[in-house]
One Martini backbone bead per residue (centre of mass of N, CA, C, O) as a GRO file, in nm:
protein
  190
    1UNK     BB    1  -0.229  -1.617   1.305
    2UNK     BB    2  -0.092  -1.707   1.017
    3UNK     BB    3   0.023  -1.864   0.798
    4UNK     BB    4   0.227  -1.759   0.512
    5UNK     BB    5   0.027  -1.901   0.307
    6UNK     BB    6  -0.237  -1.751   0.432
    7UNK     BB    7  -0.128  -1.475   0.371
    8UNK     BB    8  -0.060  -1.488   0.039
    9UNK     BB    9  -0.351  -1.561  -0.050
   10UNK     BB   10  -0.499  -1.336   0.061
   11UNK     BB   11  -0.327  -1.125  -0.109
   12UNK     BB   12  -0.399  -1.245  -0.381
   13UNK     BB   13  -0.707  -1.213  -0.398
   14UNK     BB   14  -0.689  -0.896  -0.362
   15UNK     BB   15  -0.525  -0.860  -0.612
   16UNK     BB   16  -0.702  -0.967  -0.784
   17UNK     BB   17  -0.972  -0.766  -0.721
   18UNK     BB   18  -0.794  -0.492  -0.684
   19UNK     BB   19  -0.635  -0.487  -0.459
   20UNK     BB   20  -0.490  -0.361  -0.167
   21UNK     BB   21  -0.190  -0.359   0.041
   22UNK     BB   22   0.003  -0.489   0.328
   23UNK     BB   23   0.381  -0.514   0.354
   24UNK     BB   24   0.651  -0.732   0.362
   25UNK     BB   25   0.980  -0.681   0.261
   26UNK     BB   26   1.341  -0.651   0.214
   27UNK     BB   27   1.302  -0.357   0.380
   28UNK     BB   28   1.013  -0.217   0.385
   29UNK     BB   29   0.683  -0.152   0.424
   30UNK     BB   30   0.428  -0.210   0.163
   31UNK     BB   31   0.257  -0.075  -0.057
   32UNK     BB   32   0.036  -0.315  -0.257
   33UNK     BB   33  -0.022  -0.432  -0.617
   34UNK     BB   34  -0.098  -0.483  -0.899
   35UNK     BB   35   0.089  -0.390  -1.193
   36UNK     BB   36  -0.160  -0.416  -1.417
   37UNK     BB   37  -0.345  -0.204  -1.246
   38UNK     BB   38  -0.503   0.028  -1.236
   39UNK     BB   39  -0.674   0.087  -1.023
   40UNK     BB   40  -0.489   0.032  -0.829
   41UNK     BB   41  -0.243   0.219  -0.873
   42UNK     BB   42  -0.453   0.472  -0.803
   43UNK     BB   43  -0.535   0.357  -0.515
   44UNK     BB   44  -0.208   0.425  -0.427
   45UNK     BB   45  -0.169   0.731  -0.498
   46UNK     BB   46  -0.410   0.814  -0.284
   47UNK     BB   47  -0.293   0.662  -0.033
   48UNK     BB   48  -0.009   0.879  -0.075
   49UNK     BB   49  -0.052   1.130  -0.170
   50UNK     BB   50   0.032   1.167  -0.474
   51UNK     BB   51   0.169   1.144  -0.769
   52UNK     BB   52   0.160   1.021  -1.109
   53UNK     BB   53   0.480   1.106  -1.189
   54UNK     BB   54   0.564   0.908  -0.971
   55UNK     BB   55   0.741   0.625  -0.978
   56UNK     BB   56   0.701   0.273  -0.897
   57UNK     BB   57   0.787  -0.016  -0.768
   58UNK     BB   58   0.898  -0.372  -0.797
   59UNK     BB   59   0.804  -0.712  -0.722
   60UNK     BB   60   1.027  -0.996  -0.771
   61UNK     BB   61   1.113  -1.332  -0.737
   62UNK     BB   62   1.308  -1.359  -1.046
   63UNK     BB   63   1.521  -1.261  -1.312
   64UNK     BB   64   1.337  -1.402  -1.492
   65UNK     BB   65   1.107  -1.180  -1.468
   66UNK     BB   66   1.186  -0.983  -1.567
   67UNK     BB   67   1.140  -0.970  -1.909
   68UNK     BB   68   0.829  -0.874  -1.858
   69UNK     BB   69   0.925  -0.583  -1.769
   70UNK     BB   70   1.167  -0.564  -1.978
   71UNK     BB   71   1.282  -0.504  -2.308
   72UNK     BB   72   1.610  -0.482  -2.251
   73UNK     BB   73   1.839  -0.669  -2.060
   74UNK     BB   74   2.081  -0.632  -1.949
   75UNK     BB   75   2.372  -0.827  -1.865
   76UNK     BB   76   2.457  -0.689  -1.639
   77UNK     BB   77   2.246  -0.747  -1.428
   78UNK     BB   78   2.264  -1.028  -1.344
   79UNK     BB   79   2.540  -0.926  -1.189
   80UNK     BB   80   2.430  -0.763  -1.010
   81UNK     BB   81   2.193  -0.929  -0.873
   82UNK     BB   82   2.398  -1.182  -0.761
   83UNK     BB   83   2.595  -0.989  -0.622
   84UNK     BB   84   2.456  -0.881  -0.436
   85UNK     BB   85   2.371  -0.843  -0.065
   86UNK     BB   86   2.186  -0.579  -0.095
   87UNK     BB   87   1.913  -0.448  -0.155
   88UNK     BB   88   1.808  -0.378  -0.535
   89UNK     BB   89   1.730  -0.100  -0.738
   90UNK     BB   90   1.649  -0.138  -1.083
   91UNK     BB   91   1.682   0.098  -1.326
   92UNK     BB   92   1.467   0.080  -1.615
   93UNK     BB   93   1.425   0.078  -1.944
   94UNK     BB   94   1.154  -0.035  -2.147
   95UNK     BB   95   0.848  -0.061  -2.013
   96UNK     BB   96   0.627  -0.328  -1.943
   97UNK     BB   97   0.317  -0.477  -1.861
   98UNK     BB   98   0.226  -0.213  -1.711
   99UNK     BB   99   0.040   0.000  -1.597
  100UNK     BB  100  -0.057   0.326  -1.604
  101UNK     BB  101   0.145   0.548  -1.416
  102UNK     BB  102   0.414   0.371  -1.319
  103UNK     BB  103   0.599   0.501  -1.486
  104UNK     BB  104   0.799   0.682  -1.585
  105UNK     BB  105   0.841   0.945  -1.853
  106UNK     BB  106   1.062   0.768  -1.943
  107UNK     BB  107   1.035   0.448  -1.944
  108UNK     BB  108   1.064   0.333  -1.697
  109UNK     BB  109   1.190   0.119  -1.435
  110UNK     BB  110   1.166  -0.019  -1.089
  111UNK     BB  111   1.340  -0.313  -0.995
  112UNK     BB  112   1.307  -0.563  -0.720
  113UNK     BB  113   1.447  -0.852  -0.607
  114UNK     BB  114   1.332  -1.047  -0.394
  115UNK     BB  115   1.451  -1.254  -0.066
  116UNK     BB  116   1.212  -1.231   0.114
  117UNK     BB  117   1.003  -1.484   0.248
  118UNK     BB  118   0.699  -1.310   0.196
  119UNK     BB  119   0.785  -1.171  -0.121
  120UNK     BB  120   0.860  -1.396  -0.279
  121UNK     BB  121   0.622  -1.574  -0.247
  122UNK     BB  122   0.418  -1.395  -0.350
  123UNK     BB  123   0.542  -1.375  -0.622
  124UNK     BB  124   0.531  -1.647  -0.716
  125UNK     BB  125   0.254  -1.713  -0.668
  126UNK     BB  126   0.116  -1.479  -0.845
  127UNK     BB  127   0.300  -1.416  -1.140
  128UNK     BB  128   0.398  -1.123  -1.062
  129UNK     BB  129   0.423  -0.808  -0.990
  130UNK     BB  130   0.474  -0.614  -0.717
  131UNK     BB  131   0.397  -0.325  -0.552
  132UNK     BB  132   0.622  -0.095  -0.393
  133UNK     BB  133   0.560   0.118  -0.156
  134UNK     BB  134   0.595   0.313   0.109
  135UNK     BB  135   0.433   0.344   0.435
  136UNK     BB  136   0.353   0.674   0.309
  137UNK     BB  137   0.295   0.969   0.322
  138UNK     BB  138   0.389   1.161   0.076
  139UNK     BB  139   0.681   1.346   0.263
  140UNK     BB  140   0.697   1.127   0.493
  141UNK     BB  141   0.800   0.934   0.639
  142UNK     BB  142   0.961   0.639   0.666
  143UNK     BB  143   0.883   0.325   0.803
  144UNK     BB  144   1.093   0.099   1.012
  145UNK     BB  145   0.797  -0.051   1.078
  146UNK     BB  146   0.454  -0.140   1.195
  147UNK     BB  147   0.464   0.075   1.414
  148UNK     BB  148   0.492   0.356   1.205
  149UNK     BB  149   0.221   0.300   1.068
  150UNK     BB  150  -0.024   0.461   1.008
  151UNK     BB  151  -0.389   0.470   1.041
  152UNK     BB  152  -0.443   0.589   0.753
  153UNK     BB  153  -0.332   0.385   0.593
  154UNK     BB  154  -0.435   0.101   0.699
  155UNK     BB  155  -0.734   0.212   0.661
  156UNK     BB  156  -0.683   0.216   0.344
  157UNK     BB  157  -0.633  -0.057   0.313
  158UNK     BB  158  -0.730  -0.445   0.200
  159UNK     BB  159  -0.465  -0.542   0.344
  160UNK     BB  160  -0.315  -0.675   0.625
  161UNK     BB  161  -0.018  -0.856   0.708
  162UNK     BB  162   0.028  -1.112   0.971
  163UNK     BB  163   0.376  -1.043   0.954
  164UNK     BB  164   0.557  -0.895   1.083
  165UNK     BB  165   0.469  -0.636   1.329
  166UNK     BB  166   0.671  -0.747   1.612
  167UNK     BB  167   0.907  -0.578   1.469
  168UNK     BB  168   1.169  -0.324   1.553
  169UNK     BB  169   1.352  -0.230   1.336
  170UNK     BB  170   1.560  -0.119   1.157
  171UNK     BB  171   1.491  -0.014   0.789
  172UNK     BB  172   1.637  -0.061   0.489
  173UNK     BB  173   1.680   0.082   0.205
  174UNK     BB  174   1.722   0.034  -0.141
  175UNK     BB  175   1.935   0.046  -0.349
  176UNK     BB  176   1.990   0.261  -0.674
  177UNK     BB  177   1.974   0.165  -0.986
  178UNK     BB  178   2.091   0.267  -1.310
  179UNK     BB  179   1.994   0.120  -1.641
  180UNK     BB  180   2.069   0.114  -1.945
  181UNK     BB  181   2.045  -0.039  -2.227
  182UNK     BB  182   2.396  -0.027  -2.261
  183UNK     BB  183   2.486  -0.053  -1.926
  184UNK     BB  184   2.485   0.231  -1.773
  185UNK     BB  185   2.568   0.313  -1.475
  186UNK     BB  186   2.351   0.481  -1.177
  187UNK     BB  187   2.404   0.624  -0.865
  188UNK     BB  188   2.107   0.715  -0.665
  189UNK     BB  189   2.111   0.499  -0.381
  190UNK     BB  190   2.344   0.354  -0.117
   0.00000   0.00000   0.00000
């Protein structure tokens, strides 16, 4: 087993040449790529069967990291994550700077700032967003930990990492809300 380094590294090779991982994010465990790379994004709704019309979210390491992918970031939003105490997903208005076929049809996307230490660090290391959807056949649980996800999933990315395998805890999804350009919060998952 590596050190968080050497698993970070690794993982940043495998997405910088178009690869999918599966890896530990701040909620339950993620299959993650590039959020630039259509190809990689493409690769994660076919591992997923999943449909491409339902948009996945993103994870970044810092909110000023937001501003690269949502063009007008509300003001509220600063308060919104500083204040939060357990992870959050805001669905902002006007994606931009990744993948097509990411963003919902309605041109938002779905980030949270991850604070989790080995999350927070690929996203640090990476320099860029990081694609993270639940590490299951779309329709299927969601997987409580990494020995809940299917042989299925694990088999079909191009890297797992050897990190939090053998944590046991029920993972707990992340609040959502949506947050328009004006700054109106809706509360889509407590």
């Amino acid at each position: 087993m590596g050190t968080i380094a050497d698993e970070v590294k690794k993982c940043i090779e495998v997405m910088r040449s178009g690869g999918v991982i599966l890896y530990p994010t701040d909620t339950v465990w993620g299959i993650g790529c590039d959020a630039s790379n259509a190809a990689a994004v493409k690769k994660v709704y076919e591992i997923k069967k999943r449909c491409d019309s339902k948009a996945m979210l993103l994870l970044v390491d810092s909110a000023d990291r937001l501003a690269r992918y949502v063009g007008n970031v509300p003001s509220v939003a600063w308060d919104l994550i500083e204040l939060s105490t357990s992870p959050l997903t805001i669905i902002y208005d006007g994606a931009r700077n990744i993948a097509p076929g990411l963003a919902a049809e309605d041109g938002s996307i779905g980030i949270r700032v991850t604070s989790e230490l080995f999350s927070k660090e690929l996203c640090y290391r990476f320099q860029k967003a990081v694609v993270s959807t639940s590490a299951n056949i779309s329709g299927e649980p969601t997987p409580n930990n990494f020995g809940e996800i299917s042989s299925e999933i694990i088999e079909a990315v191009d890297y797992v990492v050897n990190y939090k395998q053998l944590e046991k805890g029920k993972a707990k999804s992340s609040s959502i809300i949506k947050l328009t350009s004006e700054g109106v919060v809706t509360v889509i998952r407590q």
